[in-house]
N, C-alpha and C positions, 0 to 999 in steps of 0.2 A: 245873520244867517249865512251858513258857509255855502259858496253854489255846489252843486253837485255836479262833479264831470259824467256827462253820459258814455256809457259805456259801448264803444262803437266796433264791429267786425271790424279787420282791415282781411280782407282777400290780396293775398301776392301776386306778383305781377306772372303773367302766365309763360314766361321764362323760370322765371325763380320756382313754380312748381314742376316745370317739365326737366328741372335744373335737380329738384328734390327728385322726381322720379327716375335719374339717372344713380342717383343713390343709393337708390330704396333697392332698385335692379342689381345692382353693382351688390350689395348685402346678401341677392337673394342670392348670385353665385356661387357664395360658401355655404347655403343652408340648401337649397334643391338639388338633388341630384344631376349629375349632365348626362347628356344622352341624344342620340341622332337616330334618323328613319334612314332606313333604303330608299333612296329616288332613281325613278324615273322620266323621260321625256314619252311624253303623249302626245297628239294630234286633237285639237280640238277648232270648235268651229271658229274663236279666234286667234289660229295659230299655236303656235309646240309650246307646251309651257311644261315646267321640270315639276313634277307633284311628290309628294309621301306615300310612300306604301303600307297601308293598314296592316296593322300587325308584325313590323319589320324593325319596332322600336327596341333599342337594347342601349341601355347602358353605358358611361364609358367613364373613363379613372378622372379626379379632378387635377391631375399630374400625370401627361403625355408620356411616352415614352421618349420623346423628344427633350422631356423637359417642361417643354409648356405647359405653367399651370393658369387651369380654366379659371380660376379662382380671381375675381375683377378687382383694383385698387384702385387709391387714391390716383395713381397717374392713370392709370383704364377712365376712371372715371373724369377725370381733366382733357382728355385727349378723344372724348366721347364725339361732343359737340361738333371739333372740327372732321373728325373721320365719319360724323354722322352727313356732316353736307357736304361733303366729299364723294361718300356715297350715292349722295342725291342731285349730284350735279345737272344731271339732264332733264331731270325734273323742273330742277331751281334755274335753269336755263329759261325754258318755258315759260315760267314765271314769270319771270323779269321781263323779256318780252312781252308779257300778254298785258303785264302793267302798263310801257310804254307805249303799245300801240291805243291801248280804249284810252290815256291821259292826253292822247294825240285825237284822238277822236271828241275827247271830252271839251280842249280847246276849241275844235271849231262852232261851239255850239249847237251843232244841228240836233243833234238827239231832243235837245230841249226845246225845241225850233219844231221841229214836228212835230212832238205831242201836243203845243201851244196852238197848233194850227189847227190839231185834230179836233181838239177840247173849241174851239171859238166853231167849225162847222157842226158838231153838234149840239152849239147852243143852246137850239130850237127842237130837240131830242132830247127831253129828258132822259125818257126810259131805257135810252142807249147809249148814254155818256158812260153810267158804270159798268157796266159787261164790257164796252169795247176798253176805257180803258185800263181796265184789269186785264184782260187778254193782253194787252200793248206791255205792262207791266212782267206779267205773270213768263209772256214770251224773253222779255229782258232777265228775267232769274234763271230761267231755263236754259238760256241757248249762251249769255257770256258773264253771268254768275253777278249781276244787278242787285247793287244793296245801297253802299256806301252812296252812293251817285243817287239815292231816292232823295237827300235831304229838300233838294231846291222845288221840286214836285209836290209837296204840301203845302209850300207858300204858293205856289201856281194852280193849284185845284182850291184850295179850301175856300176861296172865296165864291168860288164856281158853285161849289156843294152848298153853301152858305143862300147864295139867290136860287136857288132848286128848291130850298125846304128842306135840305137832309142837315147832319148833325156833323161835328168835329169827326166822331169815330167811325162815319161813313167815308170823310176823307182816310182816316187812319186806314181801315181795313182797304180799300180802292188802291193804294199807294201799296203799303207793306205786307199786309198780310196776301194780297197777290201774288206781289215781287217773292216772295218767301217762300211759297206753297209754288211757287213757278222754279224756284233754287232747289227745294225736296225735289220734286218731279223732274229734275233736269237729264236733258237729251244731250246735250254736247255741251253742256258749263265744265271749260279751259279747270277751272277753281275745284271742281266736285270731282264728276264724275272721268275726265279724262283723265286729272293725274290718280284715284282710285285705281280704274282701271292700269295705269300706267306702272303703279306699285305694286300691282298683282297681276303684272305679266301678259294681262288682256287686250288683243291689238284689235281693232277695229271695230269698236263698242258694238257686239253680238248685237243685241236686245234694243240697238234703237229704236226698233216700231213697237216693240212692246214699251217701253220710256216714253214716247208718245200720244199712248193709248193710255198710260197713267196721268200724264199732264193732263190729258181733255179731260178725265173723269173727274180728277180732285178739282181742276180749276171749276168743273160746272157745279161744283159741290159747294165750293166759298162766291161762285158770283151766281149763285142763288138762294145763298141765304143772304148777301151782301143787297143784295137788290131788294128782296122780301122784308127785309129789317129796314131800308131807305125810305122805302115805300109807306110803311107802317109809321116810320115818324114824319115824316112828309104828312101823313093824316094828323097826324095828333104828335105834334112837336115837344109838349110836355112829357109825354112817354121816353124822353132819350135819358140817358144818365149821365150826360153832362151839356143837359138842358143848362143849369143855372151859368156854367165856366163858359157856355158859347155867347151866352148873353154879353159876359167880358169881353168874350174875346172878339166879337166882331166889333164892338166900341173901338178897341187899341188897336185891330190889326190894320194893316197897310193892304189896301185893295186895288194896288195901282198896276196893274198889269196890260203893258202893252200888246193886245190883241192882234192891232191895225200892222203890226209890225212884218214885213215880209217878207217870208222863209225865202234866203234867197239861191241863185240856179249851184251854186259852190255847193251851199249845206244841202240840195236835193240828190250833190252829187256822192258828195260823201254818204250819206242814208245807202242812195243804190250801192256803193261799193262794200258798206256795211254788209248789205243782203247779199249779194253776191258772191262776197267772200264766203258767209256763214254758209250757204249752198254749196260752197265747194268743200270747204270743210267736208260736209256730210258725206259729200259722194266719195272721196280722198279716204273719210273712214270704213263708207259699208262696202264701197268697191276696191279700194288697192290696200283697205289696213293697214291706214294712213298711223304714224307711232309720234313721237314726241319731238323730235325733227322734221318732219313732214310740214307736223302743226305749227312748228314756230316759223317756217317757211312762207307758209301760207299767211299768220299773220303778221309776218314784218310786212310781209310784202302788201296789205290790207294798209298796215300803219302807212307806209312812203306814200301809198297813193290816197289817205283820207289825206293827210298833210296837206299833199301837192293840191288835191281837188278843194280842199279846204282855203288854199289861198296861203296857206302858212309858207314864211322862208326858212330855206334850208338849215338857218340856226336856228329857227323856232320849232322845225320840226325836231332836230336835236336836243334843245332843250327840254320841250316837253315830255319828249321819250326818256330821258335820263330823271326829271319831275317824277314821271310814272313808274321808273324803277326805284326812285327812294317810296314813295309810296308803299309799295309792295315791298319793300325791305324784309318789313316787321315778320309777313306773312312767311317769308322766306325763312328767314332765323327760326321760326317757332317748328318750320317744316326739317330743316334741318338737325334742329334740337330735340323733334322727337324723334326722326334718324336717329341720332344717338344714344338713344333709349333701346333701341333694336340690335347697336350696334354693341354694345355692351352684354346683351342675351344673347348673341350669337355668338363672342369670342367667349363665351360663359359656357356655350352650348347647353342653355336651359329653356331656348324656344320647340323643341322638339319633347325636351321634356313636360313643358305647361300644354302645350297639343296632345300629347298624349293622355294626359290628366283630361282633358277639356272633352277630347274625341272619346274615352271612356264614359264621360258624364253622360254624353248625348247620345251616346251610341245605339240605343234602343228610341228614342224620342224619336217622333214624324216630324215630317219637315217644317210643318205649324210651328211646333214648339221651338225646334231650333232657330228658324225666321225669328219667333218672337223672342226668345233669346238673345238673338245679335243685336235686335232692335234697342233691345231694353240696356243691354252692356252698349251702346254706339248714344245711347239719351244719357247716360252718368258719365260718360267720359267727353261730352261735352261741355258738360259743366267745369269740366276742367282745363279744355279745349275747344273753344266753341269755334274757331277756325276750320271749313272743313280741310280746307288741302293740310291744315295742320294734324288735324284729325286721319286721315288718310295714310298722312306717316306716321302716325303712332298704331293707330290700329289694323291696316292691311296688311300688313306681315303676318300678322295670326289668324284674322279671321279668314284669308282667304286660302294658305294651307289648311285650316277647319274644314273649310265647306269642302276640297278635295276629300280628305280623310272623312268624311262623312257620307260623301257620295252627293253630293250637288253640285248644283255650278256655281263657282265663284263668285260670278255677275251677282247673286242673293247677296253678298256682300256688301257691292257697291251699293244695291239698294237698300239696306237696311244702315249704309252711312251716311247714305242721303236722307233720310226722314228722319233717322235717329237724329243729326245734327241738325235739320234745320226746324223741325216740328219744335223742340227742345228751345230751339234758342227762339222763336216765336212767343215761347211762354215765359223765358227765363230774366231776369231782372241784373245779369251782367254781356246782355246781347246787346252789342253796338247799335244796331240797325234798327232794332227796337225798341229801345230806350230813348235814342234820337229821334224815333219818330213819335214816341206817348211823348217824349217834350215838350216836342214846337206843337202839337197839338191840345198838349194842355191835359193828357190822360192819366190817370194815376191808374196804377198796376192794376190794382182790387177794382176799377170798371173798367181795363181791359180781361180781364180773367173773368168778370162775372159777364163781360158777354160775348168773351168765346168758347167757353169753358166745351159747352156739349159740340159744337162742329171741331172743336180739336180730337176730342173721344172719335169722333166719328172716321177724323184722317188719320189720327194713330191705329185704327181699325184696317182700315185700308190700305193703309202703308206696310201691316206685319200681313195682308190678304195677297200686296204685291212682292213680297220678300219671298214668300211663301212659291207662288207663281215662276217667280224668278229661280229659283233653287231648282225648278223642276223642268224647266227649259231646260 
């Protein structure tokens, strides 16, 4: 009998497709017409930002009078990449920095020091181990964009959840889907929303308290059904749907967790400088419209002193910071690389051309449809890019000229990239964060889907409800 080779997807590596859609772009400059808007500078509540003027679109030759033709090559397209992170320097600035300083912070342990401490005083509280650590979680995706760093926190709760009576996918949902719906919802995530805002020109994130007012409401949305669902198999433990793999898995797992362990005055100090920094942050953004300098300011300067507070020496703090920028590399290159996807329709001059097309489309449509529009284009182009600051540089160049040319506020934008990217990669089956976490806890996709299927309807509901809201701020 001959074996049969199974016939398996390969998915390209998300260079090689941002590599193809520099391509695809580069093609479109010979077949779409080119064309520019009349701009102008405005005043708006976060500062002058240069917008399109409705109805001001015309046409223009794909051979300048200069010479220059619009028309993209083989070298346009080789030369994309680097003139893309070029472009994005002060972005990719940021970045890097923000890597080095949390791998600096990830070094001294505290972060994991405190929730271990949190977790051992509530004990003797059931019924408030999950709400607060979800809040703890859900605050960490929100405020310095918490994902990667969930790994060690399943093997540190599941045994917790284990002597409760709850099930694997109570740790799962407690840990990630917190962490995640706190990354959608984010108020000041370095990762989402500042560089968002930062690619569409908006200083001093408007809408913070509105961002706030959407974190409470979706967080009480998943730690109330997370607790209601706990609850329910806590009564009746055969009801869970991976009753029979918990059975396994608490036979093989390693339940050895050093509770007695203690958090000591360094890692308390570190924690405080954490918080303090992040408060400054805030006030740096709603009061001086603090921009992407400011920010990397404030967090090196966050990074030297967890180090120092941390006990770390001078070359440890350096190394880890340099750790933390290989880290972030990848992030960087893909932000860059879709740069150069924008930078290829710009010397093409076919991004005023596809606005035009786009702001035609919708031009009649309420603000509902268009919210649920970006939402819906910001969840398929994650699958492509499920990175948001990757994400951010591919798609804020257009959708936030849209929302001008349509008459809303651009912040709609940012919110409908935040939910579109992370709601998405919540359910998707090439999500890092996701897949690491049904891993180690033993979850196969189809009984993660079959039991969150209706509370994701319910955040994709309110996520095109806050897109919606936002547009009209």
């Amino acid at each position: 009998m001959e074996n049969k080779k199974k016939f398996k997807i390969h998915m390209p590596h998300v260079l090689t497709l941002i590599f193809f859609l520099i391509v695809v772009v580069a093609v479109l400059t010979w077949i779409l017409p080119s064309g520019e808007f009349e701009r102008q500078v405005i005043e708006t509540s976060a500062g002058e930002r240069s917008v399109a003027v409705a109805g001001t679109y015309q046409p223009v030759d794909k051979v300048m009078e200069d010479g220059t033709d619009l028309k993209q090559g083989i070298t346009q397209v080789l030369m994309a990449p680097g003139k893309g992170i070029q472009s994005m320097a002060e972005v990719l600035a940021f970045v890097f920095i923000i890597g080095g300083v949390f791998q600096i912070m990830a070094k001294t342990n505290a972060l994991n020091m405190g929730i271990q401490k949190i977790v051992k005083k509530l004990g003797s509280k059931e019924i408030l181990i999950i709400p607060i650590l979800m809040i703890l979680f859900g605050l960490g995706g929100s405020t310095f964009g918490m994902s990667d760093e969930l790994v060690p926190f399943y093997l540190l709760i599941m045994p917790i959840m284990f002597a409760m009576g709850y099930d694997s996918m109570t740790t799962f949902m407690t840990v990630c889907l917190s962490a995640t719906v706190g990354y959608a919802a984010s108020t000041v995530n370095p990762f989402c929303v500042l560089i968002a805002q930062g690619i569409a020109g908006i200083q001093g994130n408007p809408q913070l308290v509105f961002r706030m007012i959407q974190w409470l409401i979706m967080m009480s949305v998943i730690i109330g059904f997370v607790t209601w669902r706990a609850l329910k198999i806590k009564k009746n433990p055969e009801k869970s749907i991976t009753y029979q793999n918990d059975i396994l898995k608490k036979k093989e797992m390693n339940t050895d967790v050093d509770f007695d362990k203690p958090i000591t005055i360094r890692q308390k100090l570190v924690l405080l400088t954490f918080v303090v920094g992040m408060i400054i942050v805030v006030v740096g953004l709603v009061k001086n419209g603090w921009y992407m300098n400011e920010l990397s300011m404030c967090f090196l300067a966050m990074g030297i002193l967890m180090g120092i507070f941390g006990g770390l020496k001078e070359t440890e703090i350096a190394e880890e910071f340099i750790n933390g920028v290989k880290d972030i590399a990848f992030a960087a290159m893909v932000i860059g690389f879709c740069s150069g996807i924008m930078v290829i329709a710009q010397d093409g001059m076919i991004i005023d051309t596809i606005l035009n097309a786009l702001s035609n489309l919708v031009a009649t449509s309420s603000n509902a449809v268009f919210s649920a529009v970006m939402y819906v284009v910001q969840s398929l182009l994650t699958l492509l890019v499920p990175s948001s600051s990757g994400l951010a540089a591919l798609s804020m160049p257009i959708m936030a000229p849209l929302c001008d040319l349509h008459g809303v506020n651009p912040e709609a934008a940012v919110t409908a990239l935040q939910y579109g990217n992370q709601l998405t990669n919540l359910m998707s089956p090439v999500a890092g964060t996701t897949v690491a976490g049904l891993a180690i806890c033993k979850i196969s996709f189809a009984q993660w889907w079959k039991t969150i299927w209706k509370v994701f309807l319910i955040l994709a509901v309110l996520a095109i409800v806050f897109c919606t809201i936002s547009a009209g701020l």
